[in-house]
N, C-alpha and C positions, 0 to 999 in steps of 0.2 A: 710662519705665515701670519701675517697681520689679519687675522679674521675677526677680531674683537668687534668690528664693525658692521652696519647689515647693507650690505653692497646692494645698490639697486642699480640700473641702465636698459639701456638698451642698444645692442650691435648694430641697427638699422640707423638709429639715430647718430649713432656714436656718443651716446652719452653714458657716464660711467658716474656715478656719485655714492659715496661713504657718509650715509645719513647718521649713524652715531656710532663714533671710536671710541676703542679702549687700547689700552697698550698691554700687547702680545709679543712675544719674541715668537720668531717663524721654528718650526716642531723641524726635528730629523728628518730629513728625505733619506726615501726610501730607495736603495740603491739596488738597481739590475742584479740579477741570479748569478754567480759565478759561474765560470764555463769547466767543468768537472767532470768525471765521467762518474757514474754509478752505478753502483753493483745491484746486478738485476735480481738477487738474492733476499738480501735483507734491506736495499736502499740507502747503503750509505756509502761513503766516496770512497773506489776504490785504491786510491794511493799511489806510491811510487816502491820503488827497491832502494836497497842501500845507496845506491850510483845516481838516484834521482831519475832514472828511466822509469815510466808508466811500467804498473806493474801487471802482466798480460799474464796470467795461470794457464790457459791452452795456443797455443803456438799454431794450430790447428787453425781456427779460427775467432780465434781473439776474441772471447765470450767475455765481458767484462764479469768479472766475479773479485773482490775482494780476500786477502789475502786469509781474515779469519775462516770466511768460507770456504778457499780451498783445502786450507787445513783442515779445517772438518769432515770435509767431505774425505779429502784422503783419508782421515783414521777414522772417522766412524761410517761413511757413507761406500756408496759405488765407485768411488777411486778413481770416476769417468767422468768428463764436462758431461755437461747437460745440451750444448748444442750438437756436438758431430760424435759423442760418443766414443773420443780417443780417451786412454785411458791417461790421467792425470800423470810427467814426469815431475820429477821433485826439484823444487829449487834450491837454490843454494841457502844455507842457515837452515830449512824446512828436515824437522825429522824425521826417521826413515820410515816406513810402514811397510807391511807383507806386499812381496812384489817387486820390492826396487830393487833387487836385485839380477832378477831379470834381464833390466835395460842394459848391463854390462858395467866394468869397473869404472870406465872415463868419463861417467854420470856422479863421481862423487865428488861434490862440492867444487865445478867449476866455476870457474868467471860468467861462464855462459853456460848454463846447464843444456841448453836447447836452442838453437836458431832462431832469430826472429820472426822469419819467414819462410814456410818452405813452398808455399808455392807464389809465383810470381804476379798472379791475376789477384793477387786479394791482400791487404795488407793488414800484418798481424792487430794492429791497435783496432782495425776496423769494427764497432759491433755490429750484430748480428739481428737479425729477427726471432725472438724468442718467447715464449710466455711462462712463466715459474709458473705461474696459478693461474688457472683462465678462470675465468668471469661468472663461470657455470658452475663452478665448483671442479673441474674434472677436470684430471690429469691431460696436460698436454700431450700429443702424438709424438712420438721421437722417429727421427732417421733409421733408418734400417742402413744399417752396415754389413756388406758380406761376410761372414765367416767372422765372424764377431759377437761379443755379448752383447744384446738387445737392453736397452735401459728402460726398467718397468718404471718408474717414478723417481725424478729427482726429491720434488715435492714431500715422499718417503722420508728423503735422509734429512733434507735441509728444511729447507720452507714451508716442509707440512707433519710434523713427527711433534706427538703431543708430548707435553709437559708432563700428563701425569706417565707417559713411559719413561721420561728420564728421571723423577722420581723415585720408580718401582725400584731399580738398580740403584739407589743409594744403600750403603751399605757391604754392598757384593764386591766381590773381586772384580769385576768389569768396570765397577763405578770408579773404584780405587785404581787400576789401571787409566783410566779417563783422564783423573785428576791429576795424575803424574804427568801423564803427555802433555797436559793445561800447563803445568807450570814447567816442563823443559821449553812450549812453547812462549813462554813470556822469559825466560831466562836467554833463551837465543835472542830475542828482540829488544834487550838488552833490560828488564825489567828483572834485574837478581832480587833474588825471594833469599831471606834470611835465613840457616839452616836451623837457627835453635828459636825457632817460631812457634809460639806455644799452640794448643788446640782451638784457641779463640781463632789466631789466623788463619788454619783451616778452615776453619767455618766459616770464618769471611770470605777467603778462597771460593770457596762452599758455592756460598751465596751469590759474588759475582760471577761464576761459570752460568750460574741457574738465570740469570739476567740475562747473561749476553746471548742464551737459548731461547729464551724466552721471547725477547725482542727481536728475535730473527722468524718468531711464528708467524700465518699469515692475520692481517688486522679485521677479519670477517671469515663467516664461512657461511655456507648456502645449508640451510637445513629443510632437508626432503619432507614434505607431508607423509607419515606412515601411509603405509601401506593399508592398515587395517581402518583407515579414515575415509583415503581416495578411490582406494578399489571398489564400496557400496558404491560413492558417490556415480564412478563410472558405469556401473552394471546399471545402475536405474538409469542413466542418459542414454545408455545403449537401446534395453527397455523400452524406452520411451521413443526414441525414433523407431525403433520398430513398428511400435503401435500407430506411430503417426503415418507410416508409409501405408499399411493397410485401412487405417482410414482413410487417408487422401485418395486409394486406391478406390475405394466403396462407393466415395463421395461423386468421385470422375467419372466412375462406368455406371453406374447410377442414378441418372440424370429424374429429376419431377417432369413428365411431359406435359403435366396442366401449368403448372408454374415454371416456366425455363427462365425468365429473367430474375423471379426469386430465388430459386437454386443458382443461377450464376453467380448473382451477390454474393449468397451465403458462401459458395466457394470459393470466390476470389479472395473475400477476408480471410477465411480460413488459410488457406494459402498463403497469405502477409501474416497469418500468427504464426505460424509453421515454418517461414525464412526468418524471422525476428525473433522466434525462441532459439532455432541453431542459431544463429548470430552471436547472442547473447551466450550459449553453451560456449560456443568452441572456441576461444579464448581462457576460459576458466581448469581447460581441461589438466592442465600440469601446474600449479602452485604450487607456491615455496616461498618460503619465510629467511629472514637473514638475520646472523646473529654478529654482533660487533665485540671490539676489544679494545676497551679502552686503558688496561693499564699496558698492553704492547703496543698502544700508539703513543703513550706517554713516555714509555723507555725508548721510542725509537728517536720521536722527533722533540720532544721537552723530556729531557732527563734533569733532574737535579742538580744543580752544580753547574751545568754546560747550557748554552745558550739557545734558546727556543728557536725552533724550525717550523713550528707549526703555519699554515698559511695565513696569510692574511683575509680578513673576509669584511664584506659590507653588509652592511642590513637597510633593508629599505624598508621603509613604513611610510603609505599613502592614506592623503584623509582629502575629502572635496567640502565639506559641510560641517563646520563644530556646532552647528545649532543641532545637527541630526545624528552626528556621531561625536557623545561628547567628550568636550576636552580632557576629563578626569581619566579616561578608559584609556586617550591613546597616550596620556603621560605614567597609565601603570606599563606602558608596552613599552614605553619607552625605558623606563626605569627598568625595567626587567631584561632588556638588551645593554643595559650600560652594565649591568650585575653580573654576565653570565660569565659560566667560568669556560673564560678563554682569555689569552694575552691581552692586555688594556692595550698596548703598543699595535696591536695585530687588529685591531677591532674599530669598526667606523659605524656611524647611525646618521643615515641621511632621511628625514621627513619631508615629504611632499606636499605642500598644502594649494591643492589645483584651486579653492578659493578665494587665497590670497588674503585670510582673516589674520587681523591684527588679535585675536583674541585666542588663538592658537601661539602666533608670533609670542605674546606674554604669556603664555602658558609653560612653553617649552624655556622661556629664560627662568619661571620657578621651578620649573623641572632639572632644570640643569643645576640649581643652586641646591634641594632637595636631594642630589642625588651625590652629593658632597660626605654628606652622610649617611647615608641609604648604602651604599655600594659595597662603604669599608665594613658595614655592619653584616651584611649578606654575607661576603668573603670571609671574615671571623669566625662565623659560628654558623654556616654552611646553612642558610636554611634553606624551603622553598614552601613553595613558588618564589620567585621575586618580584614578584609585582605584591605590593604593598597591599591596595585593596583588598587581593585572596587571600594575602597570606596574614593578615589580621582576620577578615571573617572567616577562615575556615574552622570546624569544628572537627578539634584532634587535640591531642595531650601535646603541645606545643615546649615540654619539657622532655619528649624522649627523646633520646641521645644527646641531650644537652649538658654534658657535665663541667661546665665553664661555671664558676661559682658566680659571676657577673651577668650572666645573659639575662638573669628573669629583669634586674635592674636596668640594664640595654634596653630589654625587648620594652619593656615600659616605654623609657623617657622615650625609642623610637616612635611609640605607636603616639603617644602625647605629639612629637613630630608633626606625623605624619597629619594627625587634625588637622590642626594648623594647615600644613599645606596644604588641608580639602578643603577649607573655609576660605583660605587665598583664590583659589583655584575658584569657586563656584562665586565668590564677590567677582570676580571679572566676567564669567556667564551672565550671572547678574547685569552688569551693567552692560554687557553687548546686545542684550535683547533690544535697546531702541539706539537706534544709531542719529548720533547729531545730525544736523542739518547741515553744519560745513565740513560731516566726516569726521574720522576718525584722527587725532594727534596723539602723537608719540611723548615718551614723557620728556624731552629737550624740546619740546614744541614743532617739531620735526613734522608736516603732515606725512600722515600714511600714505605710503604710495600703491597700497593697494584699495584705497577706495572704491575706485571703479574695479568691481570682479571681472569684467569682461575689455576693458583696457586698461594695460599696468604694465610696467615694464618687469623685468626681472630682478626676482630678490634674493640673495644667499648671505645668511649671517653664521656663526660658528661658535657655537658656543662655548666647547669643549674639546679639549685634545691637544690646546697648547700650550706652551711653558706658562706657568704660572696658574691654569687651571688643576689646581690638585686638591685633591678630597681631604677630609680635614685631619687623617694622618700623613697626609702631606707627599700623597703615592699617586699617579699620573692615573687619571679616569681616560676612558674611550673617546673618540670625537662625536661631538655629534652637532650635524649641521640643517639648518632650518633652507630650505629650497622652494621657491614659489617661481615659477617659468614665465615666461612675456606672455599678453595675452595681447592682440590685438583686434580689432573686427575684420571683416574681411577670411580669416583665416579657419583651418579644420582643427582642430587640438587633439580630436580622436583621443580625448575621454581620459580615463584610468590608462591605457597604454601608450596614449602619447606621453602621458607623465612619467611613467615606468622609461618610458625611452632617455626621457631627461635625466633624469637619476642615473639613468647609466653614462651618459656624457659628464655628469657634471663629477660623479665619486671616478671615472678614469683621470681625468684632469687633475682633481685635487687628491686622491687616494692610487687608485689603480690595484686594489685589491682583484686577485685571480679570479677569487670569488665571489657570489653574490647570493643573499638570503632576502628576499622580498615575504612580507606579513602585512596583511591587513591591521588597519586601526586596533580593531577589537580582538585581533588577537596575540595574546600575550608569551612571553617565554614559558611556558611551564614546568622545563626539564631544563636547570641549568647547563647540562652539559651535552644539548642537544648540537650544536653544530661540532664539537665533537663527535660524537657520532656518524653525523654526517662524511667527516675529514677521514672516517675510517676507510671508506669507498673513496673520497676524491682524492686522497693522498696515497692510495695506495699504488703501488708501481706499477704493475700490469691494468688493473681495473680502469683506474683513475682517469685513462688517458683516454679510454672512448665513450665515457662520461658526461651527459651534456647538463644532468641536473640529479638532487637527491630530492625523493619528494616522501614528505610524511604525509601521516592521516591529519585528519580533522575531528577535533575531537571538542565539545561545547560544554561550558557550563551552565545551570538554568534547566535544563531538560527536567521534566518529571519523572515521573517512576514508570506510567506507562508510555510517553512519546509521543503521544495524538497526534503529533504533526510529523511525525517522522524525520526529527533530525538527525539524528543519528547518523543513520545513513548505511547501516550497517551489512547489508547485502552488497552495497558499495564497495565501503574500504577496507573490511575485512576479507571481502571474495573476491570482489573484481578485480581489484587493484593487487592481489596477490596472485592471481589467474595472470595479469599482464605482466608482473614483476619475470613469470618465468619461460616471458616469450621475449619481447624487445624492449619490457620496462612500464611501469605505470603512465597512468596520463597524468599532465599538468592540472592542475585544479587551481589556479590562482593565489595561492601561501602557503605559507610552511614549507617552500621547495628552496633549495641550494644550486645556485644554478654556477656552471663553469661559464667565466667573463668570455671566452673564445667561442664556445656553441651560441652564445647570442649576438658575435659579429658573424655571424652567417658562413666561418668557415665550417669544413666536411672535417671528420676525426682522421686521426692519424691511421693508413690503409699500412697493415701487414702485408712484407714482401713475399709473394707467393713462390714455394721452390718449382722449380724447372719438373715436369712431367718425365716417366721416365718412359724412353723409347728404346726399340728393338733396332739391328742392321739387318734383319734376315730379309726384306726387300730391299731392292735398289728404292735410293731417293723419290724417283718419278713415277713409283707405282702408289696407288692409293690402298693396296691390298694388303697393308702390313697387317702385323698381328695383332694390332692397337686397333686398326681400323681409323688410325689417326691423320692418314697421311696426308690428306686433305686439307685438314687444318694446320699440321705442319706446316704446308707450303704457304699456306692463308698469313702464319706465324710471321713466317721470315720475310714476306712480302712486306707488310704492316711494316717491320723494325725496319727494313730497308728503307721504307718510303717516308717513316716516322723520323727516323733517323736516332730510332733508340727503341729499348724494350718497356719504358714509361712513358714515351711519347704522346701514345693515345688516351692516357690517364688523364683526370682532370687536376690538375694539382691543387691540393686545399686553400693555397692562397694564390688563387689566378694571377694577381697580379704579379709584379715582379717579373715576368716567365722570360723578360729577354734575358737577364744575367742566368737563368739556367741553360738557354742555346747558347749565349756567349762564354760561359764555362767549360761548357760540355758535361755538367753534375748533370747526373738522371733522377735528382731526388724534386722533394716537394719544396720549392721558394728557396733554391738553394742550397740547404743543407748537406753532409757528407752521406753517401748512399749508408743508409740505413740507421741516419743518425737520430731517426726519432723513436727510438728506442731507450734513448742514451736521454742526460738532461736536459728539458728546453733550454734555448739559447735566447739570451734576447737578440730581436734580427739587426738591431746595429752591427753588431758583431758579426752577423754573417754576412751581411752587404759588405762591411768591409776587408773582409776573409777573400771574398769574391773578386773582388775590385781589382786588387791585388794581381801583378800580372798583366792584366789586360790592355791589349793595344787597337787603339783609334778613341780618343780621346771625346772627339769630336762625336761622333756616334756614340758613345755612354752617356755624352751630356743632352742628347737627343731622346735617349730611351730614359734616362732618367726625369728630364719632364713629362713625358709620356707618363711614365709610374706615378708621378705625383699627383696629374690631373686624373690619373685611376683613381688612387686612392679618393681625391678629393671629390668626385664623383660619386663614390660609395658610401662615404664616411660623410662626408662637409667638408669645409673648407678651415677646418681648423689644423693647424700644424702640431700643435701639441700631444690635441685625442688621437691624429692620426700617430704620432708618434708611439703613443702610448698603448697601442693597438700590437704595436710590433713587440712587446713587452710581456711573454707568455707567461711568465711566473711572478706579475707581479711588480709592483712598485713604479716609482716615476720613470722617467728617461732621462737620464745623465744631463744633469744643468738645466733641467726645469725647476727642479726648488730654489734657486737661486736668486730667483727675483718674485719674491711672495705675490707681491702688489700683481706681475702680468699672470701668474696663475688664476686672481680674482675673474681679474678682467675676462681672462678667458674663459671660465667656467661661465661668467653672463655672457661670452656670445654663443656658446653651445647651446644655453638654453633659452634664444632666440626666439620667436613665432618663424622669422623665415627660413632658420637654417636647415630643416629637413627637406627642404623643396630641390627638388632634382636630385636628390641622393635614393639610395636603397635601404633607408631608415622606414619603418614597416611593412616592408615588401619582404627584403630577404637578410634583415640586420633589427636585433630587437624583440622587441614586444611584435608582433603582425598586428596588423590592421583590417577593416573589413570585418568585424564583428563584434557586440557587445561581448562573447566569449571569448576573450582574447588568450585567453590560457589554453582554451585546446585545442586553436588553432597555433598558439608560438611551439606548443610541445608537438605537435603533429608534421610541423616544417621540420624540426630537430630529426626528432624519427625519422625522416624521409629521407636526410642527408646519410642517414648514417651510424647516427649516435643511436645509444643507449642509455637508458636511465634504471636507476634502481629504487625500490619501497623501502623505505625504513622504518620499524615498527616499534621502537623503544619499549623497555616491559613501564616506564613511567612516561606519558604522554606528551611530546615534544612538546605542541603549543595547544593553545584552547582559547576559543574565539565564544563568540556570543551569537547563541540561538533566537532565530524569531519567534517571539513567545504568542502569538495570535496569528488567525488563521489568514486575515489579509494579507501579511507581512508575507509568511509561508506562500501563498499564492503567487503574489509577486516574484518571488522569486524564482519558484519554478517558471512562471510566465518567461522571465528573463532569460534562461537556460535554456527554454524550447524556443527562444526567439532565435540565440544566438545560434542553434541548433541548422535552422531554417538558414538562415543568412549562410554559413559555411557549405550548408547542401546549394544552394542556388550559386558559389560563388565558383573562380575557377581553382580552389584548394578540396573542392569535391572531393573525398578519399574515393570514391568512388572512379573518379577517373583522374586523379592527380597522380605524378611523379611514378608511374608506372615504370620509367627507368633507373629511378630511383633503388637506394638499400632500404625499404619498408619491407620487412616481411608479411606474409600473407594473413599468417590471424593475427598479427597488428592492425593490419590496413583491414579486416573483419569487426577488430574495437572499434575503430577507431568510426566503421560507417553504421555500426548499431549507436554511438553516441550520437548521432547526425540525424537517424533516420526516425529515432524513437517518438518523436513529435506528432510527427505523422500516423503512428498507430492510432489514434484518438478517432482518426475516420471511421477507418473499417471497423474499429470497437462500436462507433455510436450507430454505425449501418446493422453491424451485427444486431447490436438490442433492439432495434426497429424492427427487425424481421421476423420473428414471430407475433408483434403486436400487428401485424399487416397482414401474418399466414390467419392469425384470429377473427379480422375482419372481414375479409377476402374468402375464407374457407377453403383456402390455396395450401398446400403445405410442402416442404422441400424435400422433403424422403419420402419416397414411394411407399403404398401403405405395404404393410409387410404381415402377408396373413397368416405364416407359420414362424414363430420364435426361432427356427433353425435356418429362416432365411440368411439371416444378418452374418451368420459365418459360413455362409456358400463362396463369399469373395475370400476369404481368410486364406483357407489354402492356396488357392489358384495362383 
């Protein structure tokens, strides 16, 4: 991609100009996800048989499981699938275990050990609706089979059996029986093991069994708050409403008959303290904390030797003002995201500058050149922070764990560096303080074409990421690209979130990373291996997939020792946010969150297929009086499907559009797909439109319905072919013969980021960033919730990111101001939790957070009426409780 150059235009005008080039050869495109099936186990491909037929372990119901899996399971596990609970038959080459004998002689070592299919309604490759690990931490519910063993936990044998239990058994005759079966089973799959292998190979043996365990555990687990923590906490809530119902009881029937409009006051606020302390309670009532693994996401998806799976992901970083947010801060943020340890290949940094300062523009090109050797030196000798600034001022033995005989001479000449580069950096603040008179020139004489901040076309330059940009060992750095949006008069830009909207048009178009990390200016990486972390919940097989974002805390540098201002924040993100983690997930806060690229084009997550109820014959059909009491809805059932013309009919499918190729098919799934194929790996939807297609007759009518879809989409989306394209693209990467021609990729990134291209679409309504409030974040995470999704807290034991605290009390003011405005704007708008999406998947103490965040503004009345009221009972000689002339008054209501 020829990005050396910093692209400016405009879509409206049609003008496109390359104000200064350099010469770049166009980077890898990134190619569509293969279509594979995978094992719903430990997530890796399940394979084929000797014959090259898909390799299916249950015949039953075609569970996709992987061959090392089944093996395991046969000899150390339940010997049963995990979906329908038949007990596993052995395949051919597969060794024997307790049991197989059973099945009879003509089981041993057939061509076909077992049928492909035995029942006719369902085909064996088909997968299924399953969950190895739910979300909660808890065992999934299995099938009850008659006259049958009941499977207590797959989880048990496979996907959830700790490491230190296979441990314990080294040594024992179990373990040495283990390891024989390990290697008769690599000797059948044609890996002969040498007999005169000395005890070294054992142990290497040893050690890869211990891996290939290890990497099959799950990448997170949900850890309970003790018991002897939450049970006080619970007794004194309990307590406490007690108390509060016989005071409100005392309060009620005990009316001041000199003073009824002062005792009304006092108890109508009471009353709004008394629904906004529950409010605030009952959310918090079940918390839980989550713990990650990050060397079992490194053996699964980047092992050694074999080539990284990890996802790809974008970081976004927004700045409106470098006189108020300085340049130096967001170039340690930026440094510290080109540093973090994740693939350079996998990783993109798209900056927003809603000002359109040329003083940012040259900031980030000596950031970019700075970060040539900044990056290699972070990766060597592992330090942290990686942002430059902390990680020279911080005060610590900067020699522990350092035993490279070179680092203290490194750390030197870097930190020598890095002056330099603060003295570059703060000469050009310098000289933007007074802006020419004919504006700002480029150093080719080029005027800037952002002089005017409020009319400018659109700018996108790139500094990083393609051939020839490499650090100065000579190793591929991350992309990272400078993005300034059209601005024109006349138009709404809708702030910080209309920007955030851009960034997502513009890294789909040129990136199309799955994922996406948005951070504030001033907040920096702190934990390099914090979106790992995060990839431990989005990458994992069951969780991942109804996943709409990972959100961290917030955590500042600068605070004092006592907090006067209350940054912190700590009854916040320590409690609430852990309170919400273990109902439908924390709230959006505006950074430090990892958001999935699909929950912010506005579709719904993927809905688990619900099994068939089970029903009685002991009534006829037409009586309502079965023993279910069902029979009612029964007939309601079969009427629906008849009329529907299916059993998913009346379902909303997660991507509306497309829906004639699903009646023209006849598939009952969501956008086409194989019934129950989203279980199995996203697909990109080329693939399946053209899976579909296939077959179909009336030509004329596809090319009808097919414009039809197009002008959906383009109605949703805008009218770009590409992003729309790239939409369809769930795991990832460009669309097939978009990298092809660098130059119309440019172009098309500037007409995405347009002034006019959001107009008529569903771009901050129900796609994006929302709109409609200064708080954009807990209204975009509050539409997610609604749909469906879930999100999760992540609490690393070293602090993902750290941003910069208001150190004075006005600054602090203001921004609470902000908060309670944006508070205000959401209660008055039609996204009220209060009466929004009622048909909606929000659960009830979500949709409880979610209206004490909204509502809290307004406590400030009844607070300030409350303190009025006694200075008025003083003046008045009025007072709001009756006088009470024996001390044993006051618990005459008590009992009662």
């Amino acid at each position: 991609m020829d990005a050396g150059g910093l692209a400016a235009g405009s879509h409206m005008r049609g003008e496109l100009h390359v104000v200064r080039g350099r010469d770049a050869e166009p980077g890898a495109a990134r190619s569509a996800a293969a279509d594979v099936r995978t094992c719903r186990v430990c997530g890796d491909e399940v394979g084929a048989r000797e014959d090259g037929q898909p390799f299916v372990a249950c015949a039953e119901c075609g569970f996709p499981v992987c061959r090392p899996c089944y093996e395991y399971e046969r000899s150390d596990g339940t010997q049963r699938c995990p979906q329908c609970n038949t007990r596993y038959k052995r395949h051919k080459g597969c060794p024997r275990v307790e049991g197989d004998e059973d099945d009879g002689p003509e089981m041993d070592d057939l061509e076909e050990e077992f049928p492909a299919a035995k029942s006719p309604s369902k085909k064996p490759h088909e997968p299924v609706a399953f969950d190895v690990y739910s979300e909660n931490g808890e065992h999934p519910p299995q099938r009850w089979r008659t006259g049958g063993q009941t499977l207590s936990s797959f989880t048990g044998s496979v996907a959830g059996k700790d490491l230190e239990a296979e441990r314990e058994m080294e040594g024992s005759m179990e373990w040495k029986d283990r390891i024989d079966k390990w290697k008769t089973k690599q000797e059948k799959r044609g890996n002969k093991l040498n007999p005169d292998d000395s005890d070294d190979d054992d142990d290497k043996n040893d050690d890869e069994y211990m891996l290939l365990a290890e990497a099959r555990q799950p990448l997170w687990r949900k850890v309970p708050i003790p018991s002897s923590q939450i049970n006080p906490y619970r007794i004194v809530i309990v307590l406490r409403l007690v108390v509060l119902c016989f005071f409100l009881k005392f309060r009620i029937t005990t009316p001041a008959t000199d003073a009824v409009p002062l005792w009304l006051a006092s108890v109508v606020c009471e009353l709004w303290f008394a629904l906004s302390w529950i409010l605030d309670q009952l959310p918090k009532w079940a918390p839980v904390t989550r713990e990650t693994y990050l060397d079992r996401l490194a053996l699964r998806y980047d092992r050694e030797g074999e080539a990284c799976r990890l996802a790809p992901i974008d970081f976004f970083v927004s700045t409106v003002d470098p006189l108020k947010e300085p340049p130096l801060i967001t170039a340690n943020t930026v440094l510290s995201i080109l540093a973090a340890d994740y693939p350079v290949d996998r990783t993109s940094c798209y900056v927003s500058d809603d000002g359109a300062s040329m003083l940012l523009f040259d900031t980030l090109s000596e950031t970019a050149e700075f970060a040539r050797r900044w990056v290699p030196f972070c990766k060597k000798f592992a330090v942290e922070p990686r942002a430059p600034e902390f990680y020279f001022s911080q005060k610590m033995d900067y020699l522990k764990d350092k035993v490279q005989p070179t680092f203290v001479k490194e750390r030197r000449a870097m930190k020598r560096e890095y002056e330099e580069f603060k003295v570059r950096v703060n000469a050009l603040v310098a000289k933007a303080q007074k802006k020419p008179e004919e504006g700002w020139v480029m150093q080719d004489g080029t005027p800037w074409p952002g002089n005017n901040t409020r009319d400018h076309p659109g700018m996108i330059q790139v500094y990083l990421g393609t051939q020839g940009a490499l650090d100065v060992e000579g190793h591929e750095l991350p992309r990272l690209v400078y993005v300034s949006r059209e601005k024109r008069p006349g138009y709404d830009h809708h702030k910080k979130a209309g920007a955030m909207n851009a960034l997502v048009r513009v890294s789909a178009v040129l990136t199309n990373a799955p994922f996406i990390l948005n951070l504030d200016c001033d907040h920096y990486v702190n934990n390099s291996k914090a979106v790992r972390e995060a990839m431990c919940f989005l990458m994992d097989p069951q969780l991942g997939r109804k996943l709409c974002y990972v959100q961290f805390p917030q955590r500042f540098d600068g605070i004092d020792s006592h907090d006067r201002y209350a940054n912190r924040n700590v009854v916040f993100f320590d409690i609430n946010m852990k309170g919400l983690d273990g109902i439908q997930g924390p709230v959006y806060v505006g950074t430090g969150c990892v958001f999935n690229r699909q929950a912010l084009y506005g579709y719904d997550p993927p809905r688990p297929e619900k099994r068939p109820k089970m029903t009685c014959d002991c009534w006829p059909s037409w009586c309502c009086c079965c023993c279910c009491f069902g029979g009612g809805k029964q007939r309601r059932g079969k009427k629906d499907k008849s009329k529907g013309g299916g059993a998913d009919s009346g379902d909303e499918p997660r991507r509306g559009l497309l829906g004639f190729y699903r009646k023209r098919s006849g598939k009952k799934d969501k956008l086409g797909g194989k019934k129950g194929g989203g279980l199995g790996k996203k697909h990109p939807r080329a693939f399946e439109l053209e899976e579909i297609e296939e077959g179909l007759e009336g030509y004329e009518e596809l090319e009808r319905s097919s414009l039809m879809s197009q002008k959906s989409f383009e109605k949703r989306f805008g009218q770009s072919p590409v992003f729309i394209a790239s939409t369809l693209v769930e795991d990832g990467g460009l669309p097939q013969g978009a990298a092809a021609d660098p130059a119309s990729l440019i172009k098309e990134a500037i007409h995405v980021i347009s002034c006019g291209y959001e107009e008529k679409t569903e771009w901050g309504k129900e796609i994006g960033w929302i709109y409609g409030s200064v708080t954009e974040d807990i209204l975009t995470g509050f539409k997610m919730h609604c749909r469906g999704w879930k999100s999760v807290y992540c609490t690393p034991a070293r602090a993902a990111f750290k941003g910069s605290a208001p150190i004075n009390l006005s600054d602090r003011l203001h921004q609470v101001l902000r908060w309670a405005l944006g508070s205000v704007e959401i209660f008055m708008s039609r996204h009220c939790p209060l009466w929004y999406a009622y048909g909606g998947r929000l659960k009830w103490l979500e949709r409880f957070a979610y209206t004490n965040t909204i509502v809290y503004p307004f406590t400030s009345i009844p607070l300030l009426a409350y303190c009025t009221i006694p200075a008025v009972c003083l003046l008045t000689g009025k007072f709001i409780i009756p006088t009470v002339r024996h001390l044993s008054t006051l618990f005459i209501p008590i009992p009662s």
